[in-house]
Each structure stands twice: as C-alpha cells, then as structure tokens.
N, C-alpha and C positions, 0 to 999 in steps of 0.2 A: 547308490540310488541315481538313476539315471533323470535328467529333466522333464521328459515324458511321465515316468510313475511321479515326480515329485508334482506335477500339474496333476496329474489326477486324482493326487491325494489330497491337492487341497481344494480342486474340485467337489470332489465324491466329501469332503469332511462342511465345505459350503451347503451345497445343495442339505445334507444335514440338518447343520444349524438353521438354516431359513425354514424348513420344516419344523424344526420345532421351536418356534420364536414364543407359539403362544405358551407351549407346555412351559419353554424356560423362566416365561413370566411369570408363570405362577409357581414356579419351585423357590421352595424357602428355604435357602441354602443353609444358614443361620438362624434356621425356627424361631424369627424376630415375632413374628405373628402373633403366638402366644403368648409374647411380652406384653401386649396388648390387651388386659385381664378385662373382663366384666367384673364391675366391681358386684362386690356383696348384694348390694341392692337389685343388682340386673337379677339375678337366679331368683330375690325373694320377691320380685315382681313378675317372674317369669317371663320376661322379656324374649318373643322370638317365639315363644309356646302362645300364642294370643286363644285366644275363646274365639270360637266364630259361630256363626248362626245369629237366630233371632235373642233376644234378649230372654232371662227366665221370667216367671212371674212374679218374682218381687225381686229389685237390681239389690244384692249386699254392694254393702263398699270394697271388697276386697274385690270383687268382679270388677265393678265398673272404673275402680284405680287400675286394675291389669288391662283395661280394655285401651284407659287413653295412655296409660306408659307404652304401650304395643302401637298407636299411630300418632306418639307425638316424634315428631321431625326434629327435634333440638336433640335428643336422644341418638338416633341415628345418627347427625352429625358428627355429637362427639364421640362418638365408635368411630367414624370413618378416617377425625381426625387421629383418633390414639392408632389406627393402622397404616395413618399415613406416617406419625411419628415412627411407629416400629420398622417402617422399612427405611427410613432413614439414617435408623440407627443397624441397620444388614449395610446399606450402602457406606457407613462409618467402619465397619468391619472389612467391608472387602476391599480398603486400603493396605490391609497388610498382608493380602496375595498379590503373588507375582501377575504382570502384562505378561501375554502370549499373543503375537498377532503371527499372521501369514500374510504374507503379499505375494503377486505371479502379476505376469505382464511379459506380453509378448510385442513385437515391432517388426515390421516389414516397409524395408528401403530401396528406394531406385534411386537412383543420380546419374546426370551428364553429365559428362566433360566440355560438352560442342563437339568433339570430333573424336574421341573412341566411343564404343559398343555401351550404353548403360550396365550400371554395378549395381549387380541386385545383391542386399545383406539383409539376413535373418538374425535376429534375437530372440532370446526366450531368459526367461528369469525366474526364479523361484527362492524366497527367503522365508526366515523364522527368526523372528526378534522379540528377547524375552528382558523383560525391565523389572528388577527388584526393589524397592526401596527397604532398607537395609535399617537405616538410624534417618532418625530426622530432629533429634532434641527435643522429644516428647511433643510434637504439634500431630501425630495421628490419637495418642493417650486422651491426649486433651480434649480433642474432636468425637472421641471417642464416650467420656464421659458426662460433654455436653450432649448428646444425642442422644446416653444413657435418662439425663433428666429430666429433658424435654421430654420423652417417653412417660417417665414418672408425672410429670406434668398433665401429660395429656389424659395418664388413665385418671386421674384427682380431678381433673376436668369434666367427664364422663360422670365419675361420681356425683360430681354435685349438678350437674344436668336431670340425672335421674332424680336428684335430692328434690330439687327443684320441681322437677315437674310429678313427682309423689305429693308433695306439696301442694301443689297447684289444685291436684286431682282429689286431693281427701275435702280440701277446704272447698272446692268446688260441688261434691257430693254433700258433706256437711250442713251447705249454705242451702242447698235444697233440700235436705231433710227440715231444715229452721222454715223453710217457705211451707213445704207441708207442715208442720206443726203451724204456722202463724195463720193456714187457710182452714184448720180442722177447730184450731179457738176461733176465730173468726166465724167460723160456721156456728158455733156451740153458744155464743155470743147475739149470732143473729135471730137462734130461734129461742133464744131466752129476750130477747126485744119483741118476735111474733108474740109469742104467749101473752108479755105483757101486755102488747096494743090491742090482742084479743079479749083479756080483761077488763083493759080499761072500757073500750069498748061495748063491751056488755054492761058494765055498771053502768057508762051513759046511758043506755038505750034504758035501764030499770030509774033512772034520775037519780045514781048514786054516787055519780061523780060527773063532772065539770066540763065540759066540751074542751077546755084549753088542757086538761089529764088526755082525752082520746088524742087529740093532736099532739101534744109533745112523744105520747107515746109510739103514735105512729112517724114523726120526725125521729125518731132512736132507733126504729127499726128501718125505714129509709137510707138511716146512715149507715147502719149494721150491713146489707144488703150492698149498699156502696163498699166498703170496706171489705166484701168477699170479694166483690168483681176482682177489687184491685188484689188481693193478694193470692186469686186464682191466676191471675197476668201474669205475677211478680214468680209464680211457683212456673206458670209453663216459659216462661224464658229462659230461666237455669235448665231445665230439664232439657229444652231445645239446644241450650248450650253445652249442656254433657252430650246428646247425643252426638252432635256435631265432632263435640274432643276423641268420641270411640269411633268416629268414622262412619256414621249412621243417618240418613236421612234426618232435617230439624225436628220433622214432625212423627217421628216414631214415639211409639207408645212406649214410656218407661215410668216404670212403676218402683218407688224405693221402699227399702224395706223398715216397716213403719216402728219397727221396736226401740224403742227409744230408753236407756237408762234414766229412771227417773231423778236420781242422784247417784252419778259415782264416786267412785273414790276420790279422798282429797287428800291423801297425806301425802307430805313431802319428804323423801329420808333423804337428799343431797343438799345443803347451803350454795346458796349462789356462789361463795367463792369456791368452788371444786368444779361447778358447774362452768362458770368463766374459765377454768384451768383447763378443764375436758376439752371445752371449745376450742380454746387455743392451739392444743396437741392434735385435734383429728376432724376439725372443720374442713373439707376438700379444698374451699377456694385458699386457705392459706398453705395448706400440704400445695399444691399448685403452684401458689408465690415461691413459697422455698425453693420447691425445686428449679425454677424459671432463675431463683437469685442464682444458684448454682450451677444450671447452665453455662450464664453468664458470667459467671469469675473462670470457669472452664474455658470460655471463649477468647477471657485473656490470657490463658496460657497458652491457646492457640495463635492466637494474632503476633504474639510474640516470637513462639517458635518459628512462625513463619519466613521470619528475619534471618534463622539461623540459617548455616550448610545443611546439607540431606546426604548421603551416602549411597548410591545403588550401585545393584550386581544387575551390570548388560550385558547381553550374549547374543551375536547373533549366526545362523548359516543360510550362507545362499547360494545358489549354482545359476552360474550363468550359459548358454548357448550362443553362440555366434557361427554364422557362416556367410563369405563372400564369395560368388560362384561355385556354392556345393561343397566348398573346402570351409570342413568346421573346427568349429575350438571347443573349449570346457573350459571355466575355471570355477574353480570352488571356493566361499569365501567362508572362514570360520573366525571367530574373536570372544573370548567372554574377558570381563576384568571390573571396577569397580570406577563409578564414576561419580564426584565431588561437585555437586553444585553451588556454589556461592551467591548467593543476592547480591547485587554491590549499591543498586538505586533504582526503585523502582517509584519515584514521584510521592516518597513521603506514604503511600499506601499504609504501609506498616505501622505509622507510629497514627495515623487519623482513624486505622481498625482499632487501635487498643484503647485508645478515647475514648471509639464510640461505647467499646465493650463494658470498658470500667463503669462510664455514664448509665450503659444498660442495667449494669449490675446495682448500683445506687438505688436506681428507678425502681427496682425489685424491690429492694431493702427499705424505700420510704414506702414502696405501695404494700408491703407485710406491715409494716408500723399501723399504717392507716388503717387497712384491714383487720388488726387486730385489736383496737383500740373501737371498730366501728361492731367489731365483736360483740367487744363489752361491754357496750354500751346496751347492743339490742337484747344479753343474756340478762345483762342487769332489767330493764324493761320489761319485759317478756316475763322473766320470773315473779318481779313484784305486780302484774297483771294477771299472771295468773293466781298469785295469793288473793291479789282481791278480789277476781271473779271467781274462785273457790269461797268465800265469804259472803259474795255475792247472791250463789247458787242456794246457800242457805238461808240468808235470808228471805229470798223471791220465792221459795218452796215453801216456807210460812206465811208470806205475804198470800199468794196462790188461796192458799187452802181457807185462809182465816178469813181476806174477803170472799169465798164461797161461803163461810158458812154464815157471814154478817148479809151475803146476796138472798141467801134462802128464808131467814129472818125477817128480812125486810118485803119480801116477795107474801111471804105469809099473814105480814101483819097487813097490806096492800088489799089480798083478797079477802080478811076478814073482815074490811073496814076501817081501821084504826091506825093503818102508816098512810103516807104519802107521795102521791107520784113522782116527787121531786128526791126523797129517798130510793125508792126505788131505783131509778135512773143514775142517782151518784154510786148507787151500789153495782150497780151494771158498767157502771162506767171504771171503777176502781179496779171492779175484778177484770176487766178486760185489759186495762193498763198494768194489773198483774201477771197475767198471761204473759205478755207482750216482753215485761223486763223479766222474765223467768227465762224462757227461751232467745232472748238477746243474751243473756247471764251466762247460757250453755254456749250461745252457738261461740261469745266470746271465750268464752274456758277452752274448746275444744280448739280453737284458731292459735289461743296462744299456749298450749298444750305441744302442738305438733310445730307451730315455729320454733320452740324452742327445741324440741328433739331434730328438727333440721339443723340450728342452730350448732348444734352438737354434733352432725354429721353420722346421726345414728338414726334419722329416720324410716322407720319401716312398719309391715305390718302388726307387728307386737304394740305399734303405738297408736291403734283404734281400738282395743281391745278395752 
C-alpha cells in the first residue's frame, strides 16, 4: 500500500466517521439500554401511554393517578438517571476491547544555509496503532460489577419514584373525594338547620315558641351555611391542585366520581411481623441501598487493583514518505508485542481511593440499617393504624346512623310541640360531628391502607379496589 492510498483511506474512513457521529451516539453496542427496566409499576400506570383531551364526566381514580404519573417530573428523572446508569455500564464494557486509532500528517520544509540554493523536504506519514489490554488483576471485573449495581440501583430508584408519586396521587385524589363527602354532609346538615329555623319560625309567629328558639335556630343555620362556604373552598383547592398535578389549567372543571364504598373490607390475613419481613425483602429504597452497598465494596476492588501491573498487546504500522529535491524514500514501520505497566508512585492516590471506597461502603451499610429499622417502625405504625381505623369505621357507621335516627326523633317531637329547641340543635350538632368522624375514619383507613402497600413496595392499582 502505497502512502497516497494509505492517506486516502484514512481520509475516505474520516470523513465516515464524522458523518456518522450522531448515528454512532445512538448505537447501543451492548444493548445497555434495556438494562434500564420500567419497573412493574411504569406499565401498571401506563406510563408514556398518557390519556389526553378533556377530562370525562366523572374523573375515577385510576385516570386521574395515570394522568399526574404521566406529568410528574421526579419520574422522568429517575428514567433518565437509570439510562444514564446503563450507559455507563456499555462504557464499563468497552474496556475490554481493543484501541484502534489512525494518525496521517504531512510537512513541508524549506532551509538556508546563507549561501547555497534552499533545500526543499517533503514528508508524509501514515500510522495504525492498536492497544489491548490483556490482564489488569481484576480492576475492569471490578469496575464492571460496580456499574452493574449502580444500574440496579438506579432501576430500584425509579421504582420507588413511581412508588411515591402513585402515592402521592391516590391520597391526593382520596383527600378530595373526603372534601366532597364533608361538602355533600355539610350541605345535608345546612338544610336540616333551614327546615328547623323555618319551624321554629313559624311556631313564633302562631306564639308557640320563644323569640330566643327562632334565633338560635336561625344562629344553627348561619353557621351551617358558614361551614358549606368553607368546605366548598376546602373541595376546590384539591381539585385545583389535581388539575394542576395532570398538567391542566387550576381552574378546569373536574368532577370525581362520587361512589364511595360505604364500608369495606377489613380483614387482615398477613401479621405485621411477615409484613415487616416483605418490607425488608422488596421495599425499593432499600433494594437501592444494597445495591449502592455493593457498588461500593466493588469499587474497593477496583482502587486496589489499580495499584497493580496491567498487561497489553501493542501493534502498530506506519509508512513514512520523504523527499529532498525530488529524490524520495519509504520506510515502513511494523512492531506488535506485549507491554508491562508498573505504578511505582503516584502521590498516595491509591491507598486515599480505597479509604474513600471502604468509607462509602460503610455509609451504605449504616444508611440500610437505618433505613430498615425506619421500615419498621412505619410498618409497625401504619398497620396498628390501620386496625384502629378499621374499628374505627365501624363504630362511626353506628355512631352515623343512630344519631340520625335519635335527629329525626327529636325533630319530630319539636314540631309536635313536646321537645326542645335546645335538643333539637345537640341532635343536629351530634349528627353532624358524626358525619365528620365517619369520613375522617375512611379517609384515615384509606391513607394508611395504601402507605402501608407502599411500604411494601407493592403499590398499585389492585390497592384502590
């Protein structure tokens, strides 16, 4: 091959490569990419498939948790980071292919003497220099298997991102279904206060009751009235704040869908200590720790290795051109063989990496301790909260109905003459404080229902059902 094709071919193979710089970016040489998993959660939230248009006429939960998992950002994130892990870990792979470079370079010389004719020389050059690394005492293994778990890391990451912001999105849907339930008693409340004050009312005007009966009873209903305003406010906030989380003007019109289980299911077939166990095994932020611990013991078997020799196979060929006034040369240069790196001192480097590394791996291992211990804590909590708001639910469902029926009693004896406006009013007043802890009772069950299937790292749609 003469030095002319040898320029043109590594011309003509240039010009190539620069043309496809962008294609090469994105060729996944090492299909890292799909190491990069959506966890479980992404496909059961359909994450990426979003709903779009106007809202339907009454929002289920299962829409409007698919709508803010589809524009919440902390999601995205951790996708972006688990594909930044995965190419990291392609870049940890392609330590164990060979360097290929080219090099060409040409030169053109004049020189005087002062007093003969200037000496005009041409060069031209053309090389191929190929670098193997061979052994290294396991410091690519190493590097290899931290980048493997950092990966793992990052998709456990990812999970409880989505964990979290499913979470976020039920109890935020939830808490406004509790606001419409506490403005639908609140309304149901205010016009059982009119009726009364219309009563009483009327018997004053026949002189059958007391000026200070019309007045209190129109003070009951003032406040009842007060007491919608507010928890009509209290209802369009949240719903202003959902729309917002699906990416939707504040003041869009969203309507939830009103059917409400009047008592569900309460039984429990797992004991808290299986439940603490599950947590432990498949909660993501600790699957995450783990893996981050073992990262980090992988990175002291790299810092160490570092220290060691390395081994490579170099080779390289290259043709040189010369000529001084038109009279030219050639030499050709060829070489392959094995080259022995030694570290002998590089400023301590080595032994302050495997410090750091050890140190980092600790820091894992106290921050999974603490982590799991803060587990247990929230599984143990969560589940005894949720037994007594399951106890709860049933007592406030009797409480509910009994002071209705002691309200309509007392309502009755009122307009036949023979109760009192001051019963009246504690019965009005009971049953409303009924309501009140009835639907507090639920919206508590349902809050610490679904923390605790976070908890567990198994939250999904099966657990609004």
């Amino acid at each position: 091959m003469t030095v002319h094709q040898l320029r043109l071919l590594v011309f003509v193979a240039g010009v190539v490569l620069l043309n496809s710089v962008y294609a090469m970016s994105s060729y996944d040489a090492f299909s890292t990419e799909g190491l990069a998993i959506s966890p479980p959660m992404a496909s059961a939230a359909r994450v990426g498939i979003c709903p779009i248009g106007k809202l339907p006429e009454q929002l289920t939960v299962h829409e409007a948790i698919t709508r803010i998992l589809c524009q919440d950002p902390a999601i995205r994130q951790a996708w972006s980071t688990a594909r930044m892990r995965a190419a990291q870990l392609g870049l940890r792979k392609s330590e164990y292919l060979p360097r290929l470079d080219a090099r060409l370079s040409r030169s053109a010389n004049r020189s005087y003497d002062g007093y003969a004719e200037a000496i005009h020389s041409n060069n031209s050059t053309g090389n191929f220099s190929l670098s193997w690394v061979l052994f290294d005492f396991g410091r690519r293994d190493a590097a290899l298997a931290s980048a493997h778990q950092l990966l793992s890391a990052a998709n456990a990451d990812q999970n409880a991102a989505i964990q979290n912001a499913f979470l976020g999105a039920a109890q935020l849907y939830f808490a406004a279904q509790a606001s419409n339930q506490r403005l639908a008693a609140a309304q149901q409340v205010m016009d059982l206060a009119k009726d009364t004050y219309i009563a009483a009312a009327e018997k004053y005007k026949a002189g059958a009751a007391a000026l200070s009966d019309r007045l209190r009873a129109k003070t009951a209903y003032t406040q009842a009235r007060l007491h919608v305003s507010q928890e009509r406010g209290a209802l369009s906030s949240s719903l202003g704040t959902m729309a917002l989380r699906m990416g939707l003007p504040a003041h869009t019109l969203v309507r939830l869908d009103e059917h409400v289980e009047a008592l569900p299911s309460l039984d429990f077939i797992i004991e808290v200590d299986e439940l603490i166990r599950l947590a432990g095994q498949q909660h993501p932020r600790l699957v995450a720790i783990d893996a981050r611990t073992k990262a980090a013991q992988a990175a002291i078997q790299e810092a160490s290795a570092m220290a060691m020799p390395k081994i490579a196979l170099t080779s390289s060929f290259g043709v040189t051109d010369s000529s001084v006034h038109g009279r030219g040369s050639r030499r050709k240069d060829m070489n392959i063989g094995l080259q022995l790196s030694i570290p002998l001192f590089s400023g301590f480097e080595q032994t302050y990496q495997i410090r750091a590394a050890k140190a980092q791996a600790a820091t894992y291992a106290e921050e999974a301790e603490v982590a799991r211990l803060r587990l247990s804590v929230d599984v143990w909590t969560q589940h005894n909260g949720l037994r007594t708001e399951a106890e709860n639910l049933v007592h406030t469902s009797d409480l509910v109905n009994q002071s209705k029926q002691a309200m309509d009693i007392v309502q009755g004896r009122y307009q036949s003459g023979v109760g009192s406006m001051t019963e009246v009013l504690n019965a009005m007043e009971t049953y409303a404080k009924a309501q009140e802890q009835h639907i507090s009772a639920m919206a508590n069950w349902r809050a610490l229902r679904l923390s605790l299937a976070a908890q567990l790292g198994r939250l999904g749609f099966w657990d609004l059902d």
